[in-house]
C-alpha positions as CSV (number, residue, x, y, z in Angstrom):
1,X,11.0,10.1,21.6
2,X,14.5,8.6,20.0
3,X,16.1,10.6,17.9
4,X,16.4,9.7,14.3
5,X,19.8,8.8,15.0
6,X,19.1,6.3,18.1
7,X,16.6,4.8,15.9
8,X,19.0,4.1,13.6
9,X,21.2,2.3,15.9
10,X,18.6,-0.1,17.5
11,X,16.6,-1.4,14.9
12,X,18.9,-3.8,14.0
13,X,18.5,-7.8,13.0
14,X,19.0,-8.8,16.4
15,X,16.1,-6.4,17.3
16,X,14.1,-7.8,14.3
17,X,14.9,-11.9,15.3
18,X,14.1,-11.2,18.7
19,X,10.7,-9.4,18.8
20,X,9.6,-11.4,15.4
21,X,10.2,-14.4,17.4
22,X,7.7,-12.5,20.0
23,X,5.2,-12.4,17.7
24,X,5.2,-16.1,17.0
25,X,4.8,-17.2,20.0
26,X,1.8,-15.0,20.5
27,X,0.3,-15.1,17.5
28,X,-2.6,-17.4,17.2
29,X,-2.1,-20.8,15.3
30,X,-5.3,-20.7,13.3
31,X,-4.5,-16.9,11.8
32,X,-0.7,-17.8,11.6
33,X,-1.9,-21.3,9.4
34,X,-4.5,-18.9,7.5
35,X,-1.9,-17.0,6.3
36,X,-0.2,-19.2,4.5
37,X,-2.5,-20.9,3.0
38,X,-4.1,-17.7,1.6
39,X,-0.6,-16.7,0.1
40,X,0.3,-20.1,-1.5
41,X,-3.7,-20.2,-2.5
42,X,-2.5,-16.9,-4.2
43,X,0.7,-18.2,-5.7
44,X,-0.7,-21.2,-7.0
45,X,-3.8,-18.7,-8.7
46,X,-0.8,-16.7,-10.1
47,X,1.0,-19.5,-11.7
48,X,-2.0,-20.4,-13.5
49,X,-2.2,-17.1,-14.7
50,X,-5.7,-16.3,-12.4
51,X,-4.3,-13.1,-10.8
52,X,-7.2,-12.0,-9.4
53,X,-9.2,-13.0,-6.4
54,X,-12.4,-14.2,-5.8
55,X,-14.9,-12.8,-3.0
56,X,-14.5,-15.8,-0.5
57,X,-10.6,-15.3,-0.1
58,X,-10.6,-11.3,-0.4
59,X,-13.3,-11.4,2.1
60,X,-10.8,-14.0,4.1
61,X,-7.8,-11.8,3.7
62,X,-9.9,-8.7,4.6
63,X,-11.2,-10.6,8.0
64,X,-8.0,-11.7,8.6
65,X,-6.5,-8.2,8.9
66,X,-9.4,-6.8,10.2
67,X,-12.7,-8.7,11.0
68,X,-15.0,-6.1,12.4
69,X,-16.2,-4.8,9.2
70,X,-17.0,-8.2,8.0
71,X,-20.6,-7.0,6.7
72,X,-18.9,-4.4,4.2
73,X,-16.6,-7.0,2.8
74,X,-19.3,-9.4,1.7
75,X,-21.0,-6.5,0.3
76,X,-19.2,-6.4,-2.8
77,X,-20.2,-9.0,-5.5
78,X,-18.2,-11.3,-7.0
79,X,-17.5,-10.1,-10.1
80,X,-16.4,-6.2,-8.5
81,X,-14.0,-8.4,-6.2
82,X,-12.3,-10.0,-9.6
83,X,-12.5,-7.0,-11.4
84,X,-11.1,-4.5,-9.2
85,X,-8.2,-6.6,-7.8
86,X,-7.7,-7.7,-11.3
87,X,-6.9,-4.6,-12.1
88,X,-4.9,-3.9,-9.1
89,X,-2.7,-6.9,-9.8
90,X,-2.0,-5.6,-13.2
91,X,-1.1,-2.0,-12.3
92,X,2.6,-1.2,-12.6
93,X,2.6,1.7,-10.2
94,X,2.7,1.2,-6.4
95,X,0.1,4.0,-5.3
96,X,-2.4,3.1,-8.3
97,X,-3.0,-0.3,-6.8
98,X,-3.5,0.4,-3.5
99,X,-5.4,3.5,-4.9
100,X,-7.7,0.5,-6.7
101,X,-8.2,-2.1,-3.8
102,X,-9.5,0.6,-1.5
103,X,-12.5,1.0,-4.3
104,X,-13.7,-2.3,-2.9
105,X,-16.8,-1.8,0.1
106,X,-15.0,-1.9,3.5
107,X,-11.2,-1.7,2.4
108,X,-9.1,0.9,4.0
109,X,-5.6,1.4,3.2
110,X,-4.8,-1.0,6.1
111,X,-6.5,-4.0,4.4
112,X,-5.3,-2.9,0.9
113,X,-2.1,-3.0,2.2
114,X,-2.6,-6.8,3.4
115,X,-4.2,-7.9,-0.2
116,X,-0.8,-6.5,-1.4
117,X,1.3,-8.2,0.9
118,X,-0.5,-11.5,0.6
119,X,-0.5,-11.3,-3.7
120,X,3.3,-10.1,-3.4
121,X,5.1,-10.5,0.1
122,X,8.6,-9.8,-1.1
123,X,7.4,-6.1,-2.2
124,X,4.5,-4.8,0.1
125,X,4.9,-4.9,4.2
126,X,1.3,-4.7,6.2
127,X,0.6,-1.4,7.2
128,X,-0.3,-1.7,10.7
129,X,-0.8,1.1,13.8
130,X,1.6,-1.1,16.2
131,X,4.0,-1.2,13.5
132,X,4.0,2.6,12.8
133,X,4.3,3.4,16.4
134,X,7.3,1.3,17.0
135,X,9.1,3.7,14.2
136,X,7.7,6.8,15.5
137,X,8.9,5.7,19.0
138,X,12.5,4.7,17.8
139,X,12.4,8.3,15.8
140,X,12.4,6.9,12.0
141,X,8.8,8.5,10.9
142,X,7.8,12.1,10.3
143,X,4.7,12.0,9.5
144,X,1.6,12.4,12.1
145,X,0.6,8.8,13.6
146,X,-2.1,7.4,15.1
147,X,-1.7,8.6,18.3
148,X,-0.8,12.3,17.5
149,X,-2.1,15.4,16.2
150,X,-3.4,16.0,13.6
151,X,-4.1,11.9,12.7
152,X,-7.1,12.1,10.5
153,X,-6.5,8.1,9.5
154,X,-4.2,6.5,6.5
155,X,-3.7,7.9,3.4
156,X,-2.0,6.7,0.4
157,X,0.7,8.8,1.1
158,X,1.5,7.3,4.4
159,X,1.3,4.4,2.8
160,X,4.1,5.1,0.1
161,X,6.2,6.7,3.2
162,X,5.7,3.6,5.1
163,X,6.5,1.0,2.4
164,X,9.8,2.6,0.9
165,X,10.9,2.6,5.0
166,X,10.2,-0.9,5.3
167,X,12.1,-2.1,2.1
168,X,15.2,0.2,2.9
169,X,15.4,-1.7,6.5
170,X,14.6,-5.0,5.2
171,X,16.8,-4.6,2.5
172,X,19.9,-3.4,5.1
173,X,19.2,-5.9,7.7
174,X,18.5,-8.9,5.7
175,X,15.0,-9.5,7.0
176,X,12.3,-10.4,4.9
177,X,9.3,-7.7,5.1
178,X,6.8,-10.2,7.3
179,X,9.6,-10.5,9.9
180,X,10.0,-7.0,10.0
181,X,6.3,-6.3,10.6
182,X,6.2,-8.8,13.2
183,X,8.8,-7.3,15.3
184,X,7.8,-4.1,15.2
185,X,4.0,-5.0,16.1
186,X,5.8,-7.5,19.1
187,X,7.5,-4.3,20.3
188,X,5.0,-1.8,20.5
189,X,2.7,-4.7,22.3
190,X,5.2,-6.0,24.8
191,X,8.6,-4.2,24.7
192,X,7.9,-0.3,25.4
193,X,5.4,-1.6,27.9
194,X,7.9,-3.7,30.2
195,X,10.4,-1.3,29.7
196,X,12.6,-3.6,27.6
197,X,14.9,-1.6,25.2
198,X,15.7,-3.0,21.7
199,X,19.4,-4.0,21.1
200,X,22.0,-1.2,20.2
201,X,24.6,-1.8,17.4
202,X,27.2,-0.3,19.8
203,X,26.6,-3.6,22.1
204,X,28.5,-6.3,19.9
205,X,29.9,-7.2,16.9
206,X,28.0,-9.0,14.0
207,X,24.9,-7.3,14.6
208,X,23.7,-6.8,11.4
209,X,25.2,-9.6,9.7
């Protein structure tokens, strides 16, 4: 593994513009189109002072993260969906509304962590296992991951680790927090796997600017 250190030095914005622009590429049109839709559906809802969702567009933003448990999402009634992410919306702590989405049939902190980002993309990245193992590869998290002992799945502590990491990069590269996520996920998919190394700071000027 990189040291903490290393990982300092390569994740830089080059690193982040490059693999981000990976991700694009890859990603496919009708999920990439979904996505904003959902989040200026969302916007729009919150400029109207609706900020809450309804149970067709949490179940859309759940299946969008993670489709295979569709069957739990649709589970939940309408009413629970506005209530609870009502609620969630409203909280002022961080941990309290994830802690609240995750009452909801079928969501895990993964797909919490999505409802966040979509409601409020400048604050809340999308916890995701390629994403994690990119930082735990370039040595910048502690904390077990999903491939290594002692994994026992998400919490909401992981979660608060995670998030802070992701804004103090963002912040310091000038990257917005969906660019950072898609980089990192590009990485872990295609980078360590062909070998390719992400960009050092030592390798030219203006890196970071």
């Amino acid at each position: 593994m990189i040291g903490a250190a290393k990982g300092q030095e390569v994740l830089c914005r080059e690193f982040v513009e490059r693999w981000a622009g990976q991700f694009d590429h890859d990603f496919p049109a009708k999920d990439a189109q979904d996505e904003v839709q959902l989040k200026a559906w969302l916007q729009a809802r919150f400029r109207e002072g609706q900020k809450h969702l309804d149970k067709p567009h949490f179940v859309d933003i759940a299946r969008w993260k993670s489709p295979r448990p569709v069957r739990h999402y649709e589970s939940n009634d309408d009413d629970l969906v506005q209530e609870v992410t009502t609620l969630a919306f409203a909280a002022r702590r961080d941990d309290l509304r994830l802690q609240l989405l995750t009452l909801l049939n079928g969501v895990g902190v993964p797909v919490a962590s999505t409802i966040l980002h979509f409601a409020f993309p400048d604050r809340y990245p999308i916890m995701d296992i390629r994403a994690i193992t990119t930082l735990t590869h370039l040595g910048l998290r502690t904390r077990p991951g999903p491939l290594e002992p002692g994994f026992t799945g998400f919490s909401v502590e992981d979660w608060q680790v995670y998030t802070r990491l992701m804004r103090d990069h963002a912040e310091s590269l000038g990257v917005t927090l969906r660019q950072l996520d898609k980089a990192l996920w590009a990485y872990d998919k295609h980078g360590r796997a062909d070998g390719a190394e992400a960009p050092s700071l030592l390798q030219g000027d203006g890196a970071t600017d």
